[in-house]
C-alpha positions as CSV (number, residue, x, y, z in Angstrom):
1,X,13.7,30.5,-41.1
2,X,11.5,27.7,-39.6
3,X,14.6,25.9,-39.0
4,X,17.1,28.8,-37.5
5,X,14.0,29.4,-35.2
6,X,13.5,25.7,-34.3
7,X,17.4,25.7,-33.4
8,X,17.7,28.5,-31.3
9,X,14.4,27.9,-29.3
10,X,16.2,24.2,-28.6
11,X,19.9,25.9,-27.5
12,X,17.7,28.5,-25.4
13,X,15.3,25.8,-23.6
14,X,18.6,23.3,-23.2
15,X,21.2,26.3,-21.7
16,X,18.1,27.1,-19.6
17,X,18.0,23.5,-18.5
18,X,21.4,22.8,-18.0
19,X,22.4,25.8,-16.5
20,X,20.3,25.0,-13.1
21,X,22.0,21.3,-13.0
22,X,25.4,22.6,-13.0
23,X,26.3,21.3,-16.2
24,X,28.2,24.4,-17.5
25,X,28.8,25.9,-13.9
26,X,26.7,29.0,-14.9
27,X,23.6,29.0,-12.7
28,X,23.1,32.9,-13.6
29,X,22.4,32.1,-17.1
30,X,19.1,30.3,-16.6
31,X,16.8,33.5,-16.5
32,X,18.3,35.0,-19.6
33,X,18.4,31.9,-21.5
34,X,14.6,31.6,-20.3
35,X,13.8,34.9,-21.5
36,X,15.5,33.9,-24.6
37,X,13.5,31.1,-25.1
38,X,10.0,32.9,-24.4
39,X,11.0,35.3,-27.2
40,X,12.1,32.8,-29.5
41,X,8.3,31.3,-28.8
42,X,6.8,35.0,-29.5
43,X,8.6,34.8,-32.8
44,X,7.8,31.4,-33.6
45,X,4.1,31.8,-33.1
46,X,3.2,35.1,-34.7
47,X,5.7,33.6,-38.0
48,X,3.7,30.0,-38.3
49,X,0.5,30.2,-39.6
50,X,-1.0,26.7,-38.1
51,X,0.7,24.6,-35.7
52,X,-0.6,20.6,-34.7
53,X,-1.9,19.7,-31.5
54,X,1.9,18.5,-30.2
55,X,3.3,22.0,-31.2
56,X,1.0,24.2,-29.5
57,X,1.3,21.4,-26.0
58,X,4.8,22.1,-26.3
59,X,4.3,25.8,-26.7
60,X,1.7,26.2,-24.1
61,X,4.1,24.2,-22.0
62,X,7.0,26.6,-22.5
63,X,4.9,29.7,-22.2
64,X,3.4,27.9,-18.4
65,X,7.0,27.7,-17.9
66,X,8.2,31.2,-18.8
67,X,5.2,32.4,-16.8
68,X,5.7,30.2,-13.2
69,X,9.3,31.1,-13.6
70,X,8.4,34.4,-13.8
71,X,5.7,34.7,-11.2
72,X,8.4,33.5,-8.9
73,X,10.6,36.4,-9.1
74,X,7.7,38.9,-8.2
75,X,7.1,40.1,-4.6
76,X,3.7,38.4,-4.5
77,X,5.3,34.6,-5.4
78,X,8.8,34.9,-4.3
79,X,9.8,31.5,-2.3
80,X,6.2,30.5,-3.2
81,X,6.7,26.3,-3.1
82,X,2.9,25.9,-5.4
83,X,4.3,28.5,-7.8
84,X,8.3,25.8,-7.9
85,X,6.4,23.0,-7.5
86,X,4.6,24.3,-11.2
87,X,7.6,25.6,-12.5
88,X,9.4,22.0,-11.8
89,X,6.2,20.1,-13.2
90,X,6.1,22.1,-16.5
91,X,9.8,21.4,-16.7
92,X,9.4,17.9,-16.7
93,X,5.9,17.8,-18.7
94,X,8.4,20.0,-21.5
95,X,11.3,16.9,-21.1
96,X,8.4,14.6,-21.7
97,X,7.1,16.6,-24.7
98,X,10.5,16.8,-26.2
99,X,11.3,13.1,-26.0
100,X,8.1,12.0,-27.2
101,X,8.5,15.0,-30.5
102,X,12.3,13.7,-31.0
103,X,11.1,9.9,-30.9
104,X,8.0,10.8,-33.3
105,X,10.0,12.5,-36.0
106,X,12.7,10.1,-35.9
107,X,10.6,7.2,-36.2
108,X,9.0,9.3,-38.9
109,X,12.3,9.6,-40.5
110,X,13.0,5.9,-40.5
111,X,9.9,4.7,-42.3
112,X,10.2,7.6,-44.9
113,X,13.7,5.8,-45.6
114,X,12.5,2.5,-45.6
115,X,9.7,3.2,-48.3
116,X,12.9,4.7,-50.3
117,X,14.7,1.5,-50.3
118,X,12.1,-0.5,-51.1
């Protein structure tokens, strides 16, 4: 289950991602994959029992995320250039998080093969 929610919170964050750099030529799809993504998070945190200090900045980052994008769709914030500047900054704190995770458990990976082939 861990993994199948680890998957689709990755799918939902990249469609959301992609969708606003006109990779798939689907601009529409970048709220619902965010709200997809924010209820992927819900899941994941009420399943998990304890989470390290690198899952819960990339989960606070997503939820900062979920909540600037959001803000920016209600009356109060729309066209509101502190609430996209926030909502651009979490999104590339988030790419930083993920690159750092991805090289972390892939170096990880490597040394845990190593010690098997020695």
């Amino acid at each position: 289950m861990r993994r199948a929610l680890h998957g689709a919170l990755v799918v939902a964050t990249a469609l959301a991602a992609l969708s606003l750099m006109d990779a798939l030529g689907m601009p529409g799809l970048h709220r619902p994959a965010g709200y997809a993504a924010v209820a992927v998070l819900l899941w994941r945190v009420a399943w998990r029992r304890s989470m390290r200090l690198a899952a819960i900045a990339r989960t606070l980052c997503i939820a900062a995320l979920a909540l600037s994008g959001w803000l920016y769709t209600t009356d109060a914030y729309w066209g509101s250039e502190a609430i996209e500047s926030a909502h651009h900054a979490f999104a590339w704190a988030l790419l930083v998080l993920v690159v750092w995770h991805v090289a972390t458990v892939s170096f990880a990976r490597m040394r845990r093969r190593k010690r098997r082939l020695q």
